[in-house]
Residue frames relative to the residue before (quaternion, step in Angstrom):
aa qw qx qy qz dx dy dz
X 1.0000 0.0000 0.0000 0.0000 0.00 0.00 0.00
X 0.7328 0.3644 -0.3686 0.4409 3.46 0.86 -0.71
X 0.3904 0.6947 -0.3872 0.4637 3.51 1.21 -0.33
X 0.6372 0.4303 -0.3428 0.5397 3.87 0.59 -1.11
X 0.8673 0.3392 -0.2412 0.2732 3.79 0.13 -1.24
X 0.4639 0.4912 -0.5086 0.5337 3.18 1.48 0.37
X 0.5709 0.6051 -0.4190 0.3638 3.73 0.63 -0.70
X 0.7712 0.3773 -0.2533 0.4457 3.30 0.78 -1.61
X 0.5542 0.4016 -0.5123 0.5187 4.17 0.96 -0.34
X 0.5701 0.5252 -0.5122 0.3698 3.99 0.08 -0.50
X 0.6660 0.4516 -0.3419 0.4855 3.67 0.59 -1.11
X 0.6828 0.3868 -0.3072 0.5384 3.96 0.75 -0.94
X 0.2672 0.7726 -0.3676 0.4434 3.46 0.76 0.45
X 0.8089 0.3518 0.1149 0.4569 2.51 -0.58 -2.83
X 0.7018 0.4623 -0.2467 0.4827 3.59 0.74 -1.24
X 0.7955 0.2180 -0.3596 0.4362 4.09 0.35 -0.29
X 0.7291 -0.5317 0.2933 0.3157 3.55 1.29 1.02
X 0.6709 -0.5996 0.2447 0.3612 2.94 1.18 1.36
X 0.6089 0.5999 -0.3017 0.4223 3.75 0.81 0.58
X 0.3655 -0.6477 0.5693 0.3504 4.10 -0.15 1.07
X 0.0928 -0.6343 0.7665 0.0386 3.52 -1.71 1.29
X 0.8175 -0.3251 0.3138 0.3572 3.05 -1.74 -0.09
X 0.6332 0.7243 -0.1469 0.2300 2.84 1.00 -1.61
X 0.6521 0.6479 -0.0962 0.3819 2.73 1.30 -1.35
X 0.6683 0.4831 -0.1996 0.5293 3.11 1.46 -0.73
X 0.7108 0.4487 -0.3115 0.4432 3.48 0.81 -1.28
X 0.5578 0.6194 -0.4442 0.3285 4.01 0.80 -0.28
X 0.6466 0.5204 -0.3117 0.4626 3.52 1.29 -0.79
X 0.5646 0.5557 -0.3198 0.5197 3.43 1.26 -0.92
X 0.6718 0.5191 -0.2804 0.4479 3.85 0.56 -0.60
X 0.6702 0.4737 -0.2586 0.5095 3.47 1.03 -0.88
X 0.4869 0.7091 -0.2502 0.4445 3.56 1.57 -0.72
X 0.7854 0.3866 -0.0861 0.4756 2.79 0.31 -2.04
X 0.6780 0.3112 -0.3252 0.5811 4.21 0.85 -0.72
X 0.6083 0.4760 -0.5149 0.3719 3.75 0.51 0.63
X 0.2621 0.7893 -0.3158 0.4566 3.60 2.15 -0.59
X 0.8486 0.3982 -0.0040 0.3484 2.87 -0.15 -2.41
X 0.5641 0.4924 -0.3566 0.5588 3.82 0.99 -0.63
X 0.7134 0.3208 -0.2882 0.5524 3.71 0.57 -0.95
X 0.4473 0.5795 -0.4069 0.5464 3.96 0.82 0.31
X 0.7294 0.4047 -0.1622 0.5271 3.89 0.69 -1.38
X 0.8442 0.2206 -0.3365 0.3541 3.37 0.41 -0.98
X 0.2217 0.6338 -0.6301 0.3900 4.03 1.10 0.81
X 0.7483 0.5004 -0.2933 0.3220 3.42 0.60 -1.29
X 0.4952 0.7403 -0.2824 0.3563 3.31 1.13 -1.22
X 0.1579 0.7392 -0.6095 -0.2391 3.17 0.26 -2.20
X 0.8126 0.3874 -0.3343 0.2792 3.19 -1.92 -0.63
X 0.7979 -0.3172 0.1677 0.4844 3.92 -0.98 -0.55
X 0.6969 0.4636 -0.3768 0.3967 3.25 1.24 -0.44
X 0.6902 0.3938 -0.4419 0.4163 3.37 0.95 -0.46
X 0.4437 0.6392 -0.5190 0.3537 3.79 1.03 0.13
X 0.5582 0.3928 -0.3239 0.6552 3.81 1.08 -1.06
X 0.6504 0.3908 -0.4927 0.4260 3.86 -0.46 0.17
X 0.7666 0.3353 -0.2478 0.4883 3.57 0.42 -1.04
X 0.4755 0.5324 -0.5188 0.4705 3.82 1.31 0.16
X 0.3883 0.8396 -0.2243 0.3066 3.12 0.82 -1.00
X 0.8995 0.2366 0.0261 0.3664 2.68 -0.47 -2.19
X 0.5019 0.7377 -0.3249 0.3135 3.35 2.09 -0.60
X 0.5292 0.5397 -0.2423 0.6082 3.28 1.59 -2.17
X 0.7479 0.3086 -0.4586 0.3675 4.07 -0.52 -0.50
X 0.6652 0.5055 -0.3758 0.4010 3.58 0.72 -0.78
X 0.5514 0.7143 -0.2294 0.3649 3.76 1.23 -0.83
X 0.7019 0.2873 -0.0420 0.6504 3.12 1.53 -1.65
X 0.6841 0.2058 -0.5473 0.4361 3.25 0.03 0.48
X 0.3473 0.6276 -0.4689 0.5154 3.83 0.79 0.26
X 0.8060 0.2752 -0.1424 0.5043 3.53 -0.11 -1.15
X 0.5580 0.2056 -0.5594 0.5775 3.95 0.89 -0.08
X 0.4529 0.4362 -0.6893 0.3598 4.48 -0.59 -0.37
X 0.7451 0.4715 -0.3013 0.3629 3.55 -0.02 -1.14
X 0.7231 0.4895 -0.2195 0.4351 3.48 1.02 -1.06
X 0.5564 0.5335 -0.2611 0.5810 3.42 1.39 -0.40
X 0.5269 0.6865 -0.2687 0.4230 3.29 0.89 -0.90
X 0.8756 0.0290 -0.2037 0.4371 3.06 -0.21 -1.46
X 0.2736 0.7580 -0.4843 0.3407 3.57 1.51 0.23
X 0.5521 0.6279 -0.2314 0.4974 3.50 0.74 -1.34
X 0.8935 0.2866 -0.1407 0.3158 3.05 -0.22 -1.70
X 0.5734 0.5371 -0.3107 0.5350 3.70 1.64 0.05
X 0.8139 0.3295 -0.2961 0.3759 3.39 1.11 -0.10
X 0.2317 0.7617 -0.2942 0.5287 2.81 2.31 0.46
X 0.6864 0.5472 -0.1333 0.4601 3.34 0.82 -1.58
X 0.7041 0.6261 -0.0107 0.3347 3.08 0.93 -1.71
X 0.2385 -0.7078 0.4411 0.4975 3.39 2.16 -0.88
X 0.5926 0.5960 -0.5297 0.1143 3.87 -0.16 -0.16
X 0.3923 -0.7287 0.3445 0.4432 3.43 -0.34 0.16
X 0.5411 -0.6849 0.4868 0.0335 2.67 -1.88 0.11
């Protein structure tokens, strides 16, 4: 899964001409925030299924965590680096 969202910010990347956008940031924050909410739903759930929901929601919340960070220090190396931004 995190493998996909680095894939998809590389393509948003390549596609606004090599140059860090907002965007780029606010997709990890989304993947965060709907990994939140799954682990929000599957309290409600209970039993084994809400345990496989709230696994779930753990692995999405993880990877979009680890791309913010990955964007992050991505940012902050091409910051360094002069390119814009």
């Amino acid at each position: 899964m995190w493998a996909v969202q680095l894939l998809i910010e590389w393509i948003i990347y390549r596609v606004q001409g090599c140059r860090m956008t907002w965007i780029q940031s606010i997709l990890p924050c989304l993947t965060l925030l709907g990994g939140a909410i799954i682990i929000m739903i599957s309290i409600d759930i209970g039993g084994w299924r809400g345990l496989g929901y709230g696994l779930l929601g753990f692995i999405l919340g993880t990877s979009g965590l680890l791309t913010l960070v990955t964007v992050a220090i991505t940012a902050l190396v091409l910051r360094r680096r002069g390119r814009n931004m």
